[in-house]
C-alpha positions in Angstrom: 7.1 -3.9 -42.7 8.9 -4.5 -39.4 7.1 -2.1 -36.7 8.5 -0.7 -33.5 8.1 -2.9 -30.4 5.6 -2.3 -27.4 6.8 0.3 -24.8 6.1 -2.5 -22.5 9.2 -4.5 -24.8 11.3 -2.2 -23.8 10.8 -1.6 -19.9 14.2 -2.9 -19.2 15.3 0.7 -20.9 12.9 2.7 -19.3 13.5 4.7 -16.3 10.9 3.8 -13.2 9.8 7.1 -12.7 7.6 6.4 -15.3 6.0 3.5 -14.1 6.0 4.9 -10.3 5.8 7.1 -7.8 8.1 5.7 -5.3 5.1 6.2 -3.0 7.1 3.8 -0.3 10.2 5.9 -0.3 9.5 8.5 1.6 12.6 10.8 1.5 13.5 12.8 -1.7 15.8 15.1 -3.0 16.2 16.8 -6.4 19.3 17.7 -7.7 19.8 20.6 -10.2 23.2 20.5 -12.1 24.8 23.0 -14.0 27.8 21.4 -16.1 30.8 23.8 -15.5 32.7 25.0 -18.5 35.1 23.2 -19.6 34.3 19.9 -17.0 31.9 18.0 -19.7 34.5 14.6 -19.6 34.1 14.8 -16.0 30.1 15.4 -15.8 29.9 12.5 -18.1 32.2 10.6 -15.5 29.9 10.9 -12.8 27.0 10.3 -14.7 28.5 6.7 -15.8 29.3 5.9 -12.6 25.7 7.0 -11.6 24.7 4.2 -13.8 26.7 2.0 -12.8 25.6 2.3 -9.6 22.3 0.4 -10.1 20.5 3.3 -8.6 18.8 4.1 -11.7 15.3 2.0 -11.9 13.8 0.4 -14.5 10.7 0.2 -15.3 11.0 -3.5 -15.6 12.5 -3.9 -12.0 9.7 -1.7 -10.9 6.7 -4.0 -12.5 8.0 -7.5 -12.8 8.9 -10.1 -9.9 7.5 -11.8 -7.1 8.3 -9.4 -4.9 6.2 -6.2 -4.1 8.5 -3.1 -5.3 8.6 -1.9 -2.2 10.3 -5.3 -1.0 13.0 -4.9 -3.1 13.8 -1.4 -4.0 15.1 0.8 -0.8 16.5 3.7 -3.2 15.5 4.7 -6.9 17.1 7.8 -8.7 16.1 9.1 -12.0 17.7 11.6 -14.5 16.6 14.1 -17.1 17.9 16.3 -19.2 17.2 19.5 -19.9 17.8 20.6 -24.5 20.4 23.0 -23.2 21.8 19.6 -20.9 21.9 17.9 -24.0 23.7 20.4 -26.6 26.0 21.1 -23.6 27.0 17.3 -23.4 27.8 16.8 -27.2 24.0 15.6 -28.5 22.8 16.9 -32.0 19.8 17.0 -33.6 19.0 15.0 -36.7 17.0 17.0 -39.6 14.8 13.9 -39.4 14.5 14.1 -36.0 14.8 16.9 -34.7 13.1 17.8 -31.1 10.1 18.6 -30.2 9.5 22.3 -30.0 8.0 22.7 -26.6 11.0 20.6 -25.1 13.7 22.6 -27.4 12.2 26.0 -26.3 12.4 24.9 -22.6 9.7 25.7 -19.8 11.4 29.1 -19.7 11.0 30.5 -23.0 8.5 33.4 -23.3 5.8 31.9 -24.8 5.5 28.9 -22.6 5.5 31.5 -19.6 2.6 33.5 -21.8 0.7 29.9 -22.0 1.5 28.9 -18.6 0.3 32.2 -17.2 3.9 32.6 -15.4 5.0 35.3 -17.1 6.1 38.7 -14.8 5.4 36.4 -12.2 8.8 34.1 -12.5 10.9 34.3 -9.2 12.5 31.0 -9.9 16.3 31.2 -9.7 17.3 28.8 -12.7 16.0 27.8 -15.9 16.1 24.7 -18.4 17.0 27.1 -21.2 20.0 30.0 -21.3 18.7 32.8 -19.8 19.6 36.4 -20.2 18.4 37.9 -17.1 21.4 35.7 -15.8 19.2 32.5 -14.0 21.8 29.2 -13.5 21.0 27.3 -16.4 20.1 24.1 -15.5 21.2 20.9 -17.6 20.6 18.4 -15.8 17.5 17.1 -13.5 18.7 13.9 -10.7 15.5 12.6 -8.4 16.5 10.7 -5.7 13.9 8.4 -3.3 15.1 6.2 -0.7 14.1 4.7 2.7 12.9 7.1 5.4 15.1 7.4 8.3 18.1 5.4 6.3 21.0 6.9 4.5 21.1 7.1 0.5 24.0 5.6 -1.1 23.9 8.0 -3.8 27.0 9.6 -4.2 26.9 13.3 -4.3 27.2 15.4 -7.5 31.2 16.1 -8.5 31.1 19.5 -7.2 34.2 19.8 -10.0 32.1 19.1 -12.3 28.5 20.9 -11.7 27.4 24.2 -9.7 25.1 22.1 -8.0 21.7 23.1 -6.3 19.4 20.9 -3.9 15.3 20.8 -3.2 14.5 18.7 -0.4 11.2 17.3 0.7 10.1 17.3 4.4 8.9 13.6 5.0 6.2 14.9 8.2 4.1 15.9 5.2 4.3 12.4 4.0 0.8 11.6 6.4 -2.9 11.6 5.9 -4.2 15.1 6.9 -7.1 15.9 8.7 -9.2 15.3 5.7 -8.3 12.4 4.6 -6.4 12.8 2.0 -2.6 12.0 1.4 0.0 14.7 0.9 3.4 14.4 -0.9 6.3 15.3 0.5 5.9 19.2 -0.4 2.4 19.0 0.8 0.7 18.7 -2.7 -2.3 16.6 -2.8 -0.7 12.6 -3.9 -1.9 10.6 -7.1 -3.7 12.9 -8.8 -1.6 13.2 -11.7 0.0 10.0 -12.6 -0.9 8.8 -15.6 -1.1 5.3 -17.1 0.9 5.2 -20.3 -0.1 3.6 -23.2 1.9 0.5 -24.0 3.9 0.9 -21.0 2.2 -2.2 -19.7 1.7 -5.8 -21.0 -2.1 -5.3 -21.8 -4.6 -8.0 -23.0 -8.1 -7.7 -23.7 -10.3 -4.5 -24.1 -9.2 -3.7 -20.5 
């Protein structure tokens, strides 16, 4: 029976983000796309050409070399997809292989809001699933790190192509506070929640 490689096989097709932080890049910005109707050829244009760009991190890039990461890589982006994303851009489900609920349902379905403890609390202006109250539905997710001080090369969303929206960090939280303790760039408390994955790295031993 032939069984499915390592994660850590596969790093080369493996965003960063998952890998890293970025903690050395200390300017962000978040993109939140909404592919316009009828503009789905030219959405997927930009999104090749994001690619192509070399922008996009691997998770190999981030973990292999002599190099220290942050010696080598002055920009990373990342993107995600929201279900609606997807469906909007042409992907189907397989019966087989269908998605996950929570991810099909979307962070703003009901019950997640019930679970979550959001719900008549929500004064977010967009959502990752089609919303009735009228929210910008958003399909797609671009993070962006580079160098602070220095200009990303990232070229900006096809404004054509996506109602675009922008979160930006402010990089004077990027400092040790009074206590000690370091703050990310929207002044949460840093590296509390980054997981290891399991089989994202080349393990050996019990370790």
């Amino acid at each position: 029976m032939k069984h499915a490689p390592l994660l850590s096989e596969q790093s080369d097709d493996i965003q960063g983000m998952l890998k890293s932080g970025f903690g050395w890049l200390k300017s962000s910005r978040f993109w939140l796309l909404t592919i316009r109707e009828g503009r789905v050829d030219q959405a997927r244009a930009w999104l090749a050409k994001l690619v192509d760009s070399g922008l996009v991190v691997s998770a190999k890039r981030v973990g292999t070399g002599r190099k220290k990461p942050e010696e080598s890589i002055s920009e990373a982006v990342a993107v995600a997809f929201s279900f609606s994303g997807l469906k909007k851009l042409g992907c189907t489900e397989a019966e087989t292989h269908p998605f996950p609920t929570a991810f099909s349902s979307g962070m703003g379905s009901a019950l997640r809001k019930e679970l979550l403890r959001d719900a008549g609390r929500d004064q977010w202006r967009w959502s990752d699933v089609e919303d009735p109250d009228g929210r910008q539905t958003v399909h797609i997710l671009v993070a962006q790190w580079w160098v602070l001080d220095e200009k990303s090369r990232m070229e900006d969303p096809d404004p054509d192509a996506f109602i675009v929206r922008t979160v930006e960090n402010n990089p004077c939280s990027f400092k040790k506070e009074e206590d000690g303790k370091l703050r990310e760039p929207f002044g949460f408390r840093d590296g509390l929640a980054q997981p290891v994955i399991r089989g994202l790295r080349e393990e050996g031993g019990p370790r």
